[in-house]
C-alpha positions as CSV (number, residue, x, y, z in Angstrom):
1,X,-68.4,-43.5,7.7
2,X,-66.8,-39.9,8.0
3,X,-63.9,-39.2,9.7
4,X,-63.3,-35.9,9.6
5,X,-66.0,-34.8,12.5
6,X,-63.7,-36.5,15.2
7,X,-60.0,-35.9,13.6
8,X,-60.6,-32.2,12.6
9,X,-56.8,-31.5,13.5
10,X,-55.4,-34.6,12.5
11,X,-57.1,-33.9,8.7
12,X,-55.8,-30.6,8.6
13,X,-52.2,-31.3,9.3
14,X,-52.5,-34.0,6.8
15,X,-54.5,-32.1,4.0
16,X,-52.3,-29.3,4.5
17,X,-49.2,-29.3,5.9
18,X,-47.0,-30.4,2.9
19,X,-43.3,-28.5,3.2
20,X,-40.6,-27.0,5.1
21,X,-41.6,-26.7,8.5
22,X,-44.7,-27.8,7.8
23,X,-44.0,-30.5,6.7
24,X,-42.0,-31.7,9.1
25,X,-44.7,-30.9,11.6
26,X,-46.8,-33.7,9.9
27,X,-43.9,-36.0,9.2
28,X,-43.0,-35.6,13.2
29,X,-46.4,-36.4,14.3
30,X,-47.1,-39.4,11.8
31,X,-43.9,-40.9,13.6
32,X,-44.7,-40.1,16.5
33,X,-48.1,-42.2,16.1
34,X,-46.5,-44.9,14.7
35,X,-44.2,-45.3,18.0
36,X,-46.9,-45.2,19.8
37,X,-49.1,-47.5,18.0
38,X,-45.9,-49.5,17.9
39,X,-46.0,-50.0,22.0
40,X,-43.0,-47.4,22.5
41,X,-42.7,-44.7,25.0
42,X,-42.2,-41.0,24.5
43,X,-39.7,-38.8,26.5
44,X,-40.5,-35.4,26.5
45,X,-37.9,-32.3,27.5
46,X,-39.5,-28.9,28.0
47,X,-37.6,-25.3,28.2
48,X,-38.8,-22.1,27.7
49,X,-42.1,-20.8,29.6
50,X,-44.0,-23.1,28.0
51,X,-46.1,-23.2,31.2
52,X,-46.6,-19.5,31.9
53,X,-47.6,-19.8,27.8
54,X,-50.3,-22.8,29.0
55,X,-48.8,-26.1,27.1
56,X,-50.7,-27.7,29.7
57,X,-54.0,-27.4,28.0
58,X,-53.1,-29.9,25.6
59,X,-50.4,-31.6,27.6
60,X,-52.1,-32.3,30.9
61,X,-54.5,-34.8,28.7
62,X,-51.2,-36.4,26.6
63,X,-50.1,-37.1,29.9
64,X,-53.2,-38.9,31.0
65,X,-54.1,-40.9,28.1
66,X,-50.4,-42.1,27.8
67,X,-48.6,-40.1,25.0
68,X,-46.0,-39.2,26.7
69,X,-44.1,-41.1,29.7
70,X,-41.3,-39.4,31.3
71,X,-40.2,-35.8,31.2
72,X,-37.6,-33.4,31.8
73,X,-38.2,-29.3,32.7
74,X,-36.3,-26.5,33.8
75,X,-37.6,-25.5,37.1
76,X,-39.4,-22.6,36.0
77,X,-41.3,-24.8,33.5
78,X,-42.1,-27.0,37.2
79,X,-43.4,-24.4,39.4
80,X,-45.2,-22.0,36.6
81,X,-47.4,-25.1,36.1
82,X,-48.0,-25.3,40.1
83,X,-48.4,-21.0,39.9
84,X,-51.2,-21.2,37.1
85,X,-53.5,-23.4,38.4
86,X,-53.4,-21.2,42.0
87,X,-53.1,-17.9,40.5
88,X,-54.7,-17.9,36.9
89,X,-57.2,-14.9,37.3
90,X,-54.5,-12.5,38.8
91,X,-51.9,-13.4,35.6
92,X,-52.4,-10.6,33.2
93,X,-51.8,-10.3,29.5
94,X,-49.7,-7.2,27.7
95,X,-50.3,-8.4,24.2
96,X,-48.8,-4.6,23.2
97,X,-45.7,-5.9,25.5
98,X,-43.3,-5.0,21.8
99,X,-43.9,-1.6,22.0
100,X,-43.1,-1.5,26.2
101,X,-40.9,1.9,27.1
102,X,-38.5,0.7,30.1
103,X,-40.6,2.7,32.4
104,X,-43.5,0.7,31.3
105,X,-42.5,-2.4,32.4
106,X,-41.0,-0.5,35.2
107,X,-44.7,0.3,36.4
108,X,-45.3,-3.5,35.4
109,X,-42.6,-4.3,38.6
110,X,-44.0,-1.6,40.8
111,X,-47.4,-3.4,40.7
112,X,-45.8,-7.0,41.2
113,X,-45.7,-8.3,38.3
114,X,-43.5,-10.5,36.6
115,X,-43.6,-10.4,32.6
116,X,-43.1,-12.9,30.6
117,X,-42.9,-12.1,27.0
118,X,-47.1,-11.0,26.8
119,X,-48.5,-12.3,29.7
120,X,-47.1,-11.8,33.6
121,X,-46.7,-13.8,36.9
122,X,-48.5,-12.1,39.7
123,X,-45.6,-12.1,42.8
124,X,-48.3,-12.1,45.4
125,X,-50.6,-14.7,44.5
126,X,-48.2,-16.8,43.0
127,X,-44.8,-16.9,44.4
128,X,-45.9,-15.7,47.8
129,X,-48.9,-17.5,47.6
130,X,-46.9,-21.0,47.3
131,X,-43.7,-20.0,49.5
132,X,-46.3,-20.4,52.3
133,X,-46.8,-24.1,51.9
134,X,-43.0,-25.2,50.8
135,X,-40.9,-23.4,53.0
136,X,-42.6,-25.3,56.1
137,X,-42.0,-28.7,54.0
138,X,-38.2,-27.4,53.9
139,X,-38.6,-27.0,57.5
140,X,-40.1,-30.4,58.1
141,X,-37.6,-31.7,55.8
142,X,-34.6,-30.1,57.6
143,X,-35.7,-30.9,60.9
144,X,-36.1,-34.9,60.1
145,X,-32.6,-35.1,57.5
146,X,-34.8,-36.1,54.7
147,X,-33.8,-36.1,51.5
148,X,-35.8,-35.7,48.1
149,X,-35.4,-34.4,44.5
150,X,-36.6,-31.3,43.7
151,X,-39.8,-32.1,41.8
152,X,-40.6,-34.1,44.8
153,X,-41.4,-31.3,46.6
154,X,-43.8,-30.3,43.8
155,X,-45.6,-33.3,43.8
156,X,-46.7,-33.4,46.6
157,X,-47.6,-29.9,47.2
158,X,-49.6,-29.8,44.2
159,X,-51.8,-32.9,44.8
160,X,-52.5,-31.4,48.8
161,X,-53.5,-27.8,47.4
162,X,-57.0,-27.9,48.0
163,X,-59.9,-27.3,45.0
164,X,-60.7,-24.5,47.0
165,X,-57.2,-22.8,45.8
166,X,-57.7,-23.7,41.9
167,X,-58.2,-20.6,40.0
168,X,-56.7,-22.5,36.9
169,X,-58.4,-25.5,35.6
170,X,-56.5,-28.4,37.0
171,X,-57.1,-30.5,34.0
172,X,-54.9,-28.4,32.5
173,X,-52.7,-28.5,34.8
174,X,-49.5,-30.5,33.4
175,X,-47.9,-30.7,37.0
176,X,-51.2,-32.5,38.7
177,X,-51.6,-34.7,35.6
178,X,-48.1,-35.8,35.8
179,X,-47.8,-36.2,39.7
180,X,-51.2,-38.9,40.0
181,X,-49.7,-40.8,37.2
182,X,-46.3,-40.6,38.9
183,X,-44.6,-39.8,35.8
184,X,-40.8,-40.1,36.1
185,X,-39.4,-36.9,36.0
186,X,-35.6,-34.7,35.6
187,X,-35.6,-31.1,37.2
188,X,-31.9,-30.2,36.1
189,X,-30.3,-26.5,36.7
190,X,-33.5,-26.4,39.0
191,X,-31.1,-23.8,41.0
192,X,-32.0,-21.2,38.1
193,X,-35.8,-20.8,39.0
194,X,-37.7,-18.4,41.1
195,X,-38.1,-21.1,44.3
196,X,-34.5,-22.2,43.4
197,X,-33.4,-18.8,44.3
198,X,-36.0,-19.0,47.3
199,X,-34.7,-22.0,48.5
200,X,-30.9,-20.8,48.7
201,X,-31.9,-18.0,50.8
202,X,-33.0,-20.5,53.1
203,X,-30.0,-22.3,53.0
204,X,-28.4,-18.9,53.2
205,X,-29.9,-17.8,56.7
206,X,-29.7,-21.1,58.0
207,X,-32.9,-22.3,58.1
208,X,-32.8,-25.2,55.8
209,X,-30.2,-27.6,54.8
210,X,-29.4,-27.7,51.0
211,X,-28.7,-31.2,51.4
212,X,-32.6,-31.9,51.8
213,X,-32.4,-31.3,48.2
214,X,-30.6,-33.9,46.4
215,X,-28.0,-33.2,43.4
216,X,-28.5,-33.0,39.7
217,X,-25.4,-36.0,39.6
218,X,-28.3,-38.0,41.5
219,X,-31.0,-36.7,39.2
220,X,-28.7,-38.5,36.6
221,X,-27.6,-41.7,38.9
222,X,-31.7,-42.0,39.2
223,X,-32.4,-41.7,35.3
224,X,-30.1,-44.2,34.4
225,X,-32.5,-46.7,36.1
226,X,-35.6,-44.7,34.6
227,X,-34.3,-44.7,31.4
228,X,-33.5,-48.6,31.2
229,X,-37.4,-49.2,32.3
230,X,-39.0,-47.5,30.6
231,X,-37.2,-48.7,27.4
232,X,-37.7,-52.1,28.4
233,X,-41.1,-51.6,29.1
234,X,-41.9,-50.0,25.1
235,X,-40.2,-53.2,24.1
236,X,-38.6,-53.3,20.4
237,X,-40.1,-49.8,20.1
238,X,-38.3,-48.2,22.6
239,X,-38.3,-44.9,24.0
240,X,-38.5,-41.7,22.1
241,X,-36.9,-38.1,22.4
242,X,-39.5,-35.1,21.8
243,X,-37.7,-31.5,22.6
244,X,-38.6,-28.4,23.2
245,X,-36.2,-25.5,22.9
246,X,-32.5,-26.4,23.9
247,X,-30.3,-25.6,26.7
248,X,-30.5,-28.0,29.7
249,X,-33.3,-29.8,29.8
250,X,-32.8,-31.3,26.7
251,X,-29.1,-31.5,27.0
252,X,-29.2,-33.6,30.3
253,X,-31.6,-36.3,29.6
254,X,-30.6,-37.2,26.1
255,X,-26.7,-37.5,27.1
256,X,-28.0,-40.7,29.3
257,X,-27.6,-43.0,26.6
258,X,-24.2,-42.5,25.9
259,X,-23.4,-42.1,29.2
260,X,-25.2,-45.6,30.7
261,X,-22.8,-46.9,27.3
262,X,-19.1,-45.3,27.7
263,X,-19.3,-44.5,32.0
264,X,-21.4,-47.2,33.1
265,X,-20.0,-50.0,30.3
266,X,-23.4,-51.5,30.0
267,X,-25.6,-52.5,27.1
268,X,-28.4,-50.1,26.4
269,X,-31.0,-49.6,23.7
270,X,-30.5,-46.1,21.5
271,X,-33.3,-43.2,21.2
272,X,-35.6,-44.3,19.1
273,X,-37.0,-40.8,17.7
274,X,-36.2,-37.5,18.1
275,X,-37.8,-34.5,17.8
276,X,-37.1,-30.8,18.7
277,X,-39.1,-27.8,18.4
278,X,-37.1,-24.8,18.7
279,X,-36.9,-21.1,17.0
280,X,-33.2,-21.4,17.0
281,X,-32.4,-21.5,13.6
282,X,-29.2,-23.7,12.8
283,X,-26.2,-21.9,13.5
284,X,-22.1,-22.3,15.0
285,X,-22.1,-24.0,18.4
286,X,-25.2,-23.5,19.6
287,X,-27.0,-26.6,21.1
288,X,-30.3,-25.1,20.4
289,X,-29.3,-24.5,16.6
290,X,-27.7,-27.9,16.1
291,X,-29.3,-30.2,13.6
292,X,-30.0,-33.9,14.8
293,X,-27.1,-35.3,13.0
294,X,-24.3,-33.5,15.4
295,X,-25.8,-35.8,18.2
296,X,-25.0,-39.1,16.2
297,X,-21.5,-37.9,17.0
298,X,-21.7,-38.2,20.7
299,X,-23.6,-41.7,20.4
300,X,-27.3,-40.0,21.4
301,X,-28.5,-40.9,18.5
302,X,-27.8,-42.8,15.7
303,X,-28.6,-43.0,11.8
304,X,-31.4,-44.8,12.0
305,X,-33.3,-42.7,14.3
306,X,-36.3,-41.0,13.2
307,X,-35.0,-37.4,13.2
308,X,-37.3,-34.5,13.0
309,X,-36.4,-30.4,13.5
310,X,-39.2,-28.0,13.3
311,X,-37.5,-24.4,13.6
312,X,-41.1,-22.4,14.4
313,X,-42.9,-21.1,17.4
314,X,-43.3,-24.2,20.4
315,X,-46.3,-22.5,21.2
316,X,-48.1,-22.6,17.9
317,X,-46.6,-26.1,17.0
318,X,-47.1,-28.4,20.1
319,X,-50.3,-27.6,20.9
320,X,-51.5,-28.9,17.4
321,X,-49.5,-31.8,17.0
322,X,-50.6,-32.8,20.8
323,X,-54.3,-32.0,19.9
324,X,-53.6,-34.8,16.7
325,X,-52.4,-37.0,18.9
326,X,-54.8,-37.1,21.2
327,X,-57.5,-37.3,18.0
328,X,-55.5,-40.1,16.9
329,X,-55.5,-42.1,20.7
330,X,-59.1,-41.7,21.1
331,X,-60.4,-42.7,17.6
332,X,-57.0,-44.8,16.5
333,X,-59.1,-46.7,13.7
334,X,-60.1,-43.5,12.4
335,X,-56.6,-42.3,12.5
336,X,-55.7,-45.3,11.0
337,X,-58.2,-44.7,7.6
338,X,-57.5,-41.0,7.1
339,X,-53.8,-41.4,7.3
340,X,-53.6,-44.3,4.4
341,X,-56.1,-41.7,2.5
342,X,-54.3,-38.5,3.3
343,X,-50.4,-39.4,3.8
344,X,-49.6,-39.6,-0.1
């Protein structure tokens, strides 16, 4: 029997992927696997624009066939999901976007256009196109004093867009995935995003109440619980930390263990991996450049945590190592035999 026909990814990050970053690519995923084949649970924390850059291709389908269990994301990270599956075929793509004069991508903002990096958010057919259905559930919300988090909001807007508004493939749609499974999920520092800002104008002119919205305090008061089930539910396993970038979504949901251990005074079961993706090369106080070990100082993780840094590109790493993943959830005996043949 051959297994390289349905692990092609798998077999080349095994057959290939021997040092530095590489290699801690491969070790990262092999432990990742073996959580996962263990019964634990995988929390993942997402910065950058890794939607506007499409993560959901290969993150949509973790989500689905259970690699990955809880998450947190910046807000843009939340509503870039929501604006790519409405508004896909007006995004364009300046892949010359180094060599951009400042009145280039001033013409870029004359025709509505947000950039980001090589590719742009059309203002029109996304943000526009979207304020249209959430402002009148502000309204609504307003009106009747309820109360919600943010990515609340999200949920249910994206599962009540109708197919008729997909331009974007919704089974690469991370957001969708994530709201039918009701995956928990942390929005901290939404404030920062382009409905965040939408949202306080609202507030602003009076026509919503920014208590409709609850707090990042409750976000936390709400993950305590969240964090405790779903460690319990990955048993001795436990629950695993996979990062993307730095900054605060990272920084919030990982400081929960010490927290639920030193505020709260209550027993609590430690990360049991970690795992950050980030081009931040290690440097002098900076979060995103700070090597696992600085975290075993403020009890996040410990010395026997599985610790894993891979300083390269999010988009170029995660993508693979999902794609091996998913090879190894849909053909695990397969997996199974080509890692004992290829992990020496």
């Amino acid at each position: 029997m051959t297994t390289a026909p349905n692990l092609p990814i798998l077999e080349f990050v095994l057959k290939n992927y021997k040092n530095f970053n590489s290699r801690a690519t491969r070790d990262a995923l092999l432990a990742y696997w073996r959580h996962i084949e263990a019964g634990g649970k995988m929390f993942w924390a997402v910065a950058g624009a890794m939607s506007s850059a499409q993560l959901g291709i290969t993150l949509a389908p973790a989500i689905r066939e259970g690699l990955i269990h809880g998450l947190s994301v910046t807000g843009a990270n939340l509503e870039e999901s929501l604006f790519r599956l409405v508004a896909h075929h007006s995004y364009k793509d300046f892949p010359d976007y180094r060599y951009f004069t400042k009145e280039q991508d001033t013409k870029i903002l004359e025709n509505r256009m947000r950039r980001v990096t090589d590719t742009s958010i059309p203002e029109d057919e996304a943000f526009r196109a979207v304020e249209k259905f959430i402002v009148p559930m502000w309204t609504r919300a307003t009106q009747g004093g309820e109360r919600r988090f943010w990515h609340e909001y999200f949920y249910e807007l994206i599962q009540n867009v109708g197919a008729d508004l997909h331009e974007g493939n919704p089974e690469e749609c991370w957001l969708l995935a994530a709201a039918r499974a009701k995956l928990p999920i942390v929005v901290p520092g939404y404030e920062d995003s382009t409905f965040g800002n939408i949202f306080a104008s609202h507030v602003k002119l009076g026509e919503c109440g920014a208590s409709i919205v609850k707090s990042g305090i409750e976000y936390m008061a709400a993950f305590y619980d969240q964090y405790r089930e779903l460690s319990a539910s990955a048993g001795g396993a436990g629950l695993g930390f996979f990062q993307i970038g730095g900054g605060i979504a990272g920084d919030f949901p990982i400081c929960v263990v010490p927290s639920i251990k030193y505020d709260l005074a209550e027993p609590v079961k430690p990360w049991a991996y970690f795992c950050q993706i980030s081009d931040s090369t290690t440097s002098y106080g900076s979060y995103s450049g700070a090597t696992p070990n600085e975290k075993i100082t403020w009890d996040k993780l410990t010395q026997d945590t599985p610790m894993f840094v891979i300083e390269s590109d999010a988009t170029i790493v995660a993508p693979l190592l999902l794609s091996a993943l998913l090879e190894c959830k849909r053909h695990p005996d397969e997996a199974k035999a080509l890692i004992a043949k290829l992990s020496g």
